[in-house]
DOLOTOR-71187 format. One record per residue (C-alpha): x negated, y negated, z; residue in one letter. Coordinates in pm, whole numbers, plus 50000, padded with zeros to 5 digits. Each point is the difference from the previous one (the first is absolute). Example, Ala and Ser with C-alpha at 12.3 -4.5 7.8 and 13.67 -1.06 7.14 Angstrom:
BEGIN
487705045050780A 498634965649934S 
END
This chain:
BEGIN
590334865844141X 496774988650021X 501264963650049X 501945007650295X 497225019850126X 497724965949957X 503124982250152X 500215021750285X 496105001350072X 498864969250230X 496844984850004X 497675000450343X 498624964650053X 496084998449965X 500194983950353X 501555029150174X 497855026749831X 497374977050163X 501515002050356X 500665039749943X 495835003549953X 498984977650245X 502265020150235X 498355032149932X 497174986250035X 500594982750337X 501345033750083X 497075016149907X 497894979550201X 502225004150284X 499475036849999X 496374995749935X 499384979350342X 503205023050221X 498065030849853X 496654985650099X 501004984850329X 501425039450127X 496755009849902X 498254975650150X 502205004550294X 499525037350033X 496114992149943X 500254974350323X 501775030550153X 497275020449975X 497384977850030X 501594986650353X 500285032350125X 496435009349922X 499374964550151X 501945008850317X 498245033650052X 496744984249933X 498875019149651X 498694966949889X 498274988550310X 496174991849966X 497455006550303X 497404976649871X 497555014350251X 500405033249829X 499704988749647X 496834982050092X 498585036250147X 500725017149642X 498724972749796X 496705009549856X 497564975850116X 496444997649977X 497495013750280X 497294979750115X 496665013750108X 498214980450250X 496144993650104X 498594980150354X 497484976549922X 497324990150206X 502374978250252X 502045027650023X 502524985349822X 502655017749724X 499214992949630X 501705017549686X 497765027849820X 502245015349779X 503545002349875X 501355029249891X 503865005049806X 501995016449767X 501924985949742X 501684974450212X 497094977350103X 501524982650378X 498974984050261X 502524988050239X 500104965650140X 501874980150236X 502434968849935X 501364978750247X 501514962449993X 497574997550290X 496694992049768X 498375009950326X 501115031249972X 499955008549634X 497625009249753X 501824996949681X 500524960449944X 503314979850061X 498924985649622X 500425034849852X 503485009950173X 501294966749870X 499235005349646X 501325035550000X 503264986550131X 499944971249752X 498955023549718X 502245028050052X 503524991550292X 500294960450062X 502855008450243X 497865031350181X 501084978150337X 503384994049948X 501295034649860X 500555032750256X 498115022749769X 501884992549658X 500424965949769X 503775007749901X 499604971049789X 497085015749781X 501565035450064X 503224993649825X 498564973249684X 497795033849976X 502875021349979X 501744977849765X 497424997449774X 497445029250033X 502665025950130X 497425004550272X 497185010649820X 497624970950040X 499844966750249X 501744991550298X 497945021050266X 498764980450311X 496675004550142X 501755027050211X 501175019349684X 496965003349924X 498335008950270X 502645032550008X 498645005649665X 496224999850136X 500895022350291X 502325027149772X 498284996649676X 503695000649842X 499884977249767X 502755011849755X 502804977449831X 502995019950085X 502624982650203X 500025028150268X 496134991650079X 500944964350000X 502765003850301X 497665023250153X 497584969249960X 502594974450121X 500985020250318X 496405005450115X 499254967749961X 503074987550224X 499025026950248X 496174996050020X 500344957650048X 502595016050326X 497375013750159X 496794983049864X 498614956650014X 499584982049728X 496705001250070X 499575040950033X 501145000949677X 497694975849813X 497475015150160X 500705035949880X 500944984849625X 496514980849938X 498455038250116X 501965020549785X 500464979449692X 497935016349664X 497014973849872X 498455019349763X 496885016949986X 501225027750235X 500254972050245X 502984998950197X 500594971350261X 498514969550005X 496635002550232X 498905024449728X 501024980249697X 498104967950167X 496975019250017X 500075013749635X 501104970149882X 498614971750163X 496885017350202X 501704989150308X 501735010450310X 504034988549951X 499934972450318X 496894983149798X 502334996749691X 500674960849916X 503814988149883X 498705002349614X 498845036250080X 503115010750168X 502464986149710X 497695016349806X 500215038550194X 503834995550045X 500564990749602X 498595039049945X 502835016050190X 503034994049730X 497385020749723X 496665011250134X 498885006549660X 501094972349840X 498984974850255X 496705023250091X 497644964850031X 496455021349878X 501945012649666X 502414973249932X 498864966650195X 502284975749779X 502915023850108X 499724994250369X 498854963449939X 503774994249823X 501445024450314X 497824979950256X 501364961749920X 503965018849981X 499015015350367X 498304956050101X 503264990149818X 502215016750215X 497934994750328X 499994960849959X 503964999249928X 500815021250231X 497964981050277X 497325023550069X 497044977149889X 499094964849948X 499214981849681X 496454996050069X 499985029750102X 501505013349679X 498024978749775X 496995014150160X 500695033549963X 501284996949641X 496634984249930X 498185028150211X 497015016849742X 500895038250075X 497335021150046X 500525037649978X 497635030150083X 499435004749634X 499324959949986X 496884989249845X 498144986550391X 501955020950181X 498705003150334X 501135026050271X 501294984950325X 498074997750284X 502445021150249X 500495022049736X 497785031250074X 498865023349731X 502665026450038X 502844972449943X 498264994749645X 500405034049954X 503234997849897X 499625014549645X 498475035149970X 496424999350186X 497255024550115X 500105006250332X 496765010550171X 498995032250124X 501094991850366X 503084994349954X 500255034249734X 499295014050320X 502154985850218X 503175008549752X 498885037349971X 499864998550379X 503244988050107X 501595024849731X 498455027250146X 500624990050390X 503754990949914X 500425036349850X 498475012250306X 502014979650202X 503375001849895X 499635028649756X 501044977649653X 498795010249686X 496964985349808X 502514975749772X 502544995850327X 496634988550149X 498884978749691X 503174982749942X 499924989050400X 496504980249892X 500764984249706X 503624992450090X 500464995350350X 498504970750046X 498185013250227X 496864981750256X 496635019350007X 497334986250260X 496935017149841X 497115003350178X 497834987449739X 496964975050091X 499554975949710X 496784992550039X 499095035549990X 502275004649712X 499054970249815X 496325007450025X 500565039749820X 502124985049780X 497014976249845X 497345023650015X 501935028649853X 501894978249750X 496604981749856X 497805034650074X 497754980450233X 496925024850070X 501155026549766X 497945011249744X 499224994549671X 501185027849773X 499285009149650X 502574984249767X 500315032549859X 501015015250334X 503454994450124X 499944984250372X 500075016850308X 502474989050287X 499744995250325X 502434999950315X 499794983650359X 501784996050340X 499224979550325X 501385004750288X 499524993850347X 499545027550292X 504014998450081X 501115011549714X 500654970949812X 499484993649647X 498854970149908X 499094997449643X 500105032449732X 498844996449647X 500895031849796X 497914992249618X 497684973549884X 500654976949728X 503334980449946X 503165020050134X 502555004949678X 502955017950149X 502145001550327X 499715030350200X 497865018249777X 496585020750104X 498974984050352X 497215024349991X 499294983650403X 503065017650101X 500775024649750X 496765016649812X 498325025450195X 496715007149911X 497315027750120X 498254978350274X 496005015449983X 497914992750280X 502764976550163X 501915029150155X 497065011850219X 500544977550281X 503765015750044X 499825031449905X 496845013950144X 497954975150212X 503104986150242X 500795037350076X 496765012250052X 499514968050260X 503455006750181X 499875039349973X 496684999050167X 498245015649728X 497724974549926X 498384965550126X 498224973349844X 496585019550033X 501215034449928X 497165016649742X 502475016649756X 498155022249747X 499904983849621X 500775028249765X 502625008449849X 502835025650103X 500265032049796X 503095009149744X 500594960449967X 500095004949622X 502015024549835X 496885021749929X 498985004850355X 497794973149965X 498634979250295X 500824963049994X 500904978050052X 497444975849877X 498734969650109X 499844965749799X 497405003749678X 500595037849978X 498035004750333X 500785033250183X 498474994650333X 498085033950139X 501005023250282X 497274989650187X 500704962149989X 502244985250284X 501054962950010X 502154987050270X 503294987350013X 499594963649940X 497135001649715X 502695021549804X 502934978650001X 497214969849923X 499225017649703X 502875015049928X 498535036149990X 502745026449874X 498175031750162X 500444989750301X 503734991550063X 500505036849815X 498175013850257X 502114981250308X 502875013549812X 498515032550001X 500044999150372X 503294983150084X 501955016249701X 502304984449713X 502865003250203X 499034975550274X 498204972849712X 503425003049867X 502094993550312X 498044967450033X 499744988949634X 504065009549877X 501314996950398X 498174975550146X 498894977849769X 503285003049766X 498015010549710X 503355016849827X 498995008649667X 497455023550097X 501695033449998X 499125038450124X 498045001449692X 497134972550156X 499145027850256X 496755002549910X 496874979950005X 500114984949660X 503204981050091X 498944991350360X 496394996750028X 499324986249627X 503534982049940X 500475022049673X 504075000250121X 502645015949718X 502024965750010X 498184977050203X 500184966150250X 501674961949913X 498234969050172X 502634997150175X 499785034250191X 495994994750042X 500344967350141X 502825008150264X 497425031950083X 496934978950023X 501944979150222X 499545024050294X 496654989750021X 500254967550080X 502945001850215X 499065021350272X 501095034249835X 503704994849990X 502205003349628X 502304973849888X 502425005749749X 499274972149708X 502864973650001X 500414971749778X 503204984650093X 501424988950363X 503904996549926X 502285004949737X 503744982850024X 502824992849822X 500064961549893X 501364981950308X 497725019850193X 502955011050207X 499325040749914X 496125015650032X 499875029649757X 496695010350103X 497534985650262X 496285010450062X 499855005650355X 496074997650184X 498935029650089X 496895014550206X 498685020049734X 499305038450011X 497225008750119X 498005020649813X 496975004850148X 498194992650325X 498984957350060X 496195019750030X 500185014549663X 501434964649793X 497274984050189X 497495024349887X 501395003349646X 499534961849977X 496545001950081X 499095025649784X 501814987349703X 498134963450055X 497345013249930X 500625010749675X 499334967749957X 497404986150231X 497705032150047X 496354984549916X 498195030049862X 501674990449672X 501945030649998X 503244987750028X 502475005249704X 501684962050066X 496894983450065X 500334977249712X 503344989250143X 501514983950299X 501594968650149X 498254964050043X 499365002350372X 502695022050059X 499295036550137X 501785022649785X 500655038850035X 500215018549676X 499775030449759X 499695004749642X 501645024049781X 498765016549628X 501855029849853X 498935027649824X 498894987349616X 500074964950180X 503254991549868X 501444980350292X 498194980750270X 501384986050321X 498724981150277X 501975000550339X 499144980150293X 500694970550271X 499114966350151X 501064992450378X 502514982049806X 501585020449742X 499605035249833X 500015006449628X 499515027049744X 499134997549578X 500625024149754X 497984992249671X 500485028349683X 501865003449691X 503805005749961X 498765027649781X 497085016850200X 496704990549828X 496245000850111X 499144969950120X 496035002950020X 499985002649618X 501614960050038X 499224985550364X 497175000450216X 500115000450386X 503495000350178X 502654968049830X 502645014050312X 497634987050222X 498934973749826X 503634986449965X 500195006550388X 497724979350050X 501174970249782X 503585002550152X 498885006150378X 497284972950008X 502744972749874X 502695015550265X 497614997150262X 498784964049883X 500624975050330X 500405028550252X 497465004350297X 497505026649972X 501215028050306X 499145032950066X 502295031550012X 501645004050316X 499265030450219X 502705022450092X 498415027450224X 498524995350317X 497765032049972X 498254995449679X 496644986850019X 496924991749780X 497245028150083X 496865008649888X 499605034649867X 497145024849841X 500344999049652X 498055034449923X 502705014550264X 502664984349997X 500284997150354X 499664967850236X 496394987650040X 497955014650249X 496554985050145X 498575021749720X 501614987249730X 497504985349690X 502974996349737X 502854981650129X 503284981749874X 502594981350187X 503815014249971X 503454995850151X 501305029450230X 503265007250186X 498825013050339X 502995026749987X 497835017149721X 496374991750047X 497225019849872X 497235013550264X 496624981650015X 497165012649826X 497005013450206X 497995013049721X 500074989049634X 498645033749897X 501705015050219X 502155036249858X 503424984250022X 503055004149726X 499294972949737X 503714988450061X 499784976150244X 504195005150123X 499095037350048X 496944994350220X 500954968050138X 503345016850159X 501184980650301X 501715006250338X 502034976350234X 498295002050331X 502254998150331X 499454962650020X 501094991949604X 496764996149878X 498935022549722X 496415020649960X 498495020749707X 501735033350017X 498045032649941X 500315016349625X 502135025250082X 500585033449817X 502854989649775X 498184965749899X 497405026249902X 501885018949805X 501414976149831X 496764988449899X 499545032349828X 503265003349890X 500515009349587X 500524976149726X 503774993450008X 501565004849645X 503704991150045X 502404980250251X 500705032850211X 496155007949980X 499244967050147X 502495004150263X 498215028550093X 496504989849998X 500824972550269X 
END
């Protein structure tokens, strides 16, 4: 049995169980590529219909809107001209620059385009968006998931951010690619790959990259330089040339390589770039190009100065206000929008607070074992422009943190007198420069019905002691501005120093003489504020909103976010009172009797109005006050309120006023303020009365007067008049427009005798 069964069985030749496998196999493969050309196939299908309805179209316009890119703050020099002062930017670090085959009309260098084509798509002329070539050897080998991508590609990539392996994103890729080189040049695209393509070091384009790498702007690069920025692309940190300089020296000579076979360059001029010594910003003799300005070697993370703090918080707040974003909606505009901002900074100005401030030139010397005091400072001229702002002394450590110019507000002392009580007892007609205003305090100042205030060195005054207008704002007595207020009420000295003056963190609470005629306010005044307020002075009486920037745009300059527009100002008081106000507060500083409390300070032949400021325990001091040229006011104190007498001696605000000013002011021509009003006028008047000279007159002094409230002449310094000069000295307007002392009439009598006011509503009453 079993030998039939052998008989019967037949053996298979080795040959044909050979041909059996390689048939499966062949069958195998067969089904392998039908299977993967339907999918393939179906995949086309797709992908061509998306093509045909445009899903994989690319506006390159739009993309270039939503990239982040880096916003540029700008200064005018002296000609005028734009320079760079700061660069602000997320994490994407980009500046956008042109390219063109026109060198005429491009900044980034033929040189650099060449070696990115020779580095990275030899055939980036010849193919319509793809290299089917590379594509499918990719595909063979890689199954897609590395090599083969043109410039193009990869300039989808950029603009998406999809950078995944699958084969779906890959078609995607491939059919936005074919699309985009439809509808976009050769040249568009180049242009928008060397801006979008990742360098390292947050920097992302190639303008950026130059300058972080090289020190440079990208059209000064050299051949050497530009192999060198194009051999980063392929692995930024890899080929990063400050980390790993033999790297992109191996990457470089591939990128020369490829640029002399392919045509691009010569062989001197490829032997002289391979022999080029590199020399990067981290270089040993690394020096900073010329037409590189500061703010392009900014490119790693800098302090920016206080300006420009200033300017950031400002356009937050004026885009909020303007098209209602949010604090981060506004942010993320700033440091990602790549936006333009035309500040309205003057460099000189700036330059010269930066030095003093920064070095603590005329500061004083403190006890090691006392922590230093700070200090704050704006200039700005009478239109509302700021021109240089300072916000702490010392070297600045930190971006946007305490500008204490813009942002601290401390009680202002003696500085708040001008605005709160002596401007609206000039313009209210309570007062005039001679007015005798009694120097004793006001009862119930202090919370045990006390009389006070007090005057400087713990003097009281007496109720039998008058002084007149301008010998108390010389001295800066602090009986007497309680007493105006007593007359015109808290209500109206508010009006003028919250309203007018925009004095806005001084609430209900300051309505009462220790906030408005002493400056003891329950939050208090910045530099900025005082200095805008001061301004009125010099200007002719009219308010200017403080600006510091002129336009803000989006980075073609095609779209204006915000513009400042010039405006007439408001006018806040009468061209007679500013004029007078000037005058008075000059001679704070010029008054000879040696009574003046900024005597020991002032311009180098340069008339200067001004008033200091010393709060209660003499823990901040301030000095306000302006050229013809400019207007200025210094905080000096302690972040932490301190005494400063028990350290300093005399008043550092105004001696850092004058340091600062005096160098501002250095080369300008000496000029006096200009007079506004036609009616004021220089007059002699009776100092025992208060009233103009008469023939009679012994004691005399020479003031400025608006004739629409002049005082009455005196015709007898003994005389039984009122001791308040306003009160006796009422005038009337005759038929012809002149004016003549008026007659003290029975309520100008009465209010002579009127009782001690000992609230706001009191006060109102005893008017």
């Amino acid at each position: 049995m079993t030998q039939k069964r052998r008989a019967v069985t037949k053996r298979v030749p080795k040959n044909r169980k050979k041909r059996s496998k390689g048939a499966t196999v062949l069958l195998s493969v067969l089904f392998t590529v039908l299977l993967t050309a339907v999918i393939v196939c179906l995949y086309l299908l797709v992908f061509m219909v998306s093509y045909v309805n445009g899903d994989s179209k690319i506006n390159l316009e739009e993309y270039k809107e939503n990239q982040d890119q880096t916003t540029i703050i700008y200064a005018y020099d002296t000609n005028n001209e734009v320079t760079e002062l700061s660069r602000l930017h997320g994490e994407q670090n980009r500046v956008w620059v042109t390219y063109s085959e026109n060198p005429d009309e491009s900044v980034i260098p033929q040189n650099l385009a060449n070696a990115y084509i020779a580095l990275e798509d030899k055939r980036f002329y010849d193919h319509g968006g793809v290299d089917w070539f590379r594509t499918l050897s990719s595909a063979v080998k890689y199954h897609f998931k590395q090599g083969g991508s043109t410039l193009t590609q990869q300039l989808i990539k950029n603009l998406t951010g999809e950078n995944g392996k699958t084969v779906n994103r890959k078609f995607y890729e491939i059919l936005s690619a074919l699309n985009l080189e439809k509808n976009a040049s050769k040249q568009t695209i180049l242009e928008a790959y060397m801006n979008t393509v990742y360098m390292s070091h947050g920097c992302y384009g190639v303008q950026t990259a130059s300058e972080k790498y090289f020190g440079k702007n990208v059209q000064d690069l050299n051949l050497a330089e530009c192999a060198s920025l194009a051999a980063i692309t392929q692995s930024p940190s890899k080929y990063d040339p400050l980390i790993h300089p033999e790297e992109n020296k191996k990457r470089q000579k591939v990128c020369l390589d490829n640029m002399l076979k392919q045509g691009k360059i010569t062989e001197d001029q490829y032997n002289e770039a391979i022999n080029y010594t590199m020399v990067f910003t981290n270089s040993e003799g690394y020096v900073p190009s010329e037409n590189l300005t500061s703010a392009q070697q900014q490119t790693t993370t800098t302090i920016q100065s206080y300006y420009v703090d200033y300017v950031i918080q400002k356009v937050i707040s004026d885009l909020m206000d303007k098209y209602g974003y949010t604090k981060p909606q506004a942010s993320t505009l700033i440091y990602s929008g790549g936006l333009r901002i035309y500040s309205a900074v003057d460099m000189n100005v700036q330059n010269i607070l930066e030095n003093v401030y920064v070095n603590r030139i005329s500061f004083p010397s403190y006890n090691k074992n006392v922590p230093d005091a700070q200090s704050a400072m704006t200039i700005m001229d009478y239109s509302g422009r700021v021109l240089g702002m300072i916000g702490g002394a010392g070297e600045k450590t930190e971006n946007r943190g305490l500008n204490r110019a813009a942002n601290s507000y401390r009680q202002p002392g003696s500085s708040i007198k001008p605005l709160s009580v002596y401007t609206p007892a000039i313009e209210e007609k309570y007062a005039y420069w001679s007015t005798r205003v009694k120097n004793y305090g006001i009862p119930h100042y202090y919370s045990d019905g006390g009389v006070g205030p007090v005057n400087y060195g713990n003097d009281p005054g007496s109720p039998d002691s008058y002084v007149n207008v301008q010998k108390a704002i010389c001295k800066s007595y602090n009986t007497v501005p309680a007493q105006l207020l007593k007359k015109m009420g808290y209500e109206l000295s508010f009006k003028y120093a919250n309203g007018k003056f925009r004095l806005d963190h001084l609430y209900d609470v300051d309505k009462n003489a220790s906030s408005l005629a002493v400056g003891g306010t329950s939050k208090g005044v910045s530099t900025l504020q005082m200095a805008a307020a001061y301004a009125t002075f010099g200007n002719g009486g009219k308010y200017y909103d403080p600006y510091c920037y002129y336009k803000v745009t989006n980075s073609s300059g095609t779209m204006v976010y915000l513009q400042h527009d010039e405006t007439d100002g408001d006018q806040i008081m009468s061209q007679d009172t500013a004029d007078i106000m000037n005058e008075l507060l000059q001679t704070v500083v010029t008054d000879t009797a040696g009574e003046a409390t900024a005597r020991n300070y002032g311009l180098n032949n340069m008339k200067l109005f001004a008033k200091t400021g010393t709060t209660t325990e003499d823990k901040d001091r301030w000095f306000c006050g302006g050229s013809p040229y400019y207007v200025a006011a210094v905080w000096y104190g302690c972040d932490t309120p301190k005494q400063l007498s028990n350290y300093v001696s005399g008043n550092p605000a105004g001696k850092i006023f004058d340091e600062v000013l005096n160098r501002v002011h250095k080369g300008l021509a000496s000029k006096d303020f200009t007079k506004f009003s036609s009616i004021v006028e220089q007059k002699e008047y009776c100092t025992k009365t208060g009233l103009l000279a008469g023939s009679g007159c012994s004691s005399r002094a020479t003031g400025w007067f608006s004739k629409s409230n002049m005082p009455g002449y005196c015709t007898s310094c003994s005389g039984g008049g009122s001791k308040d000069g306003k009160i006796e000295g009422e005038t009337k307007k005759t038929t012809d427009g002149s004016t003549k002392p008026a007659e003290t009439t029975k309520a100008a009598a009465e209010t002579t005798k009127a009782p001690e006011a000992t609230n706001a509503a009191e006060a109102t009453k005893a008017q």
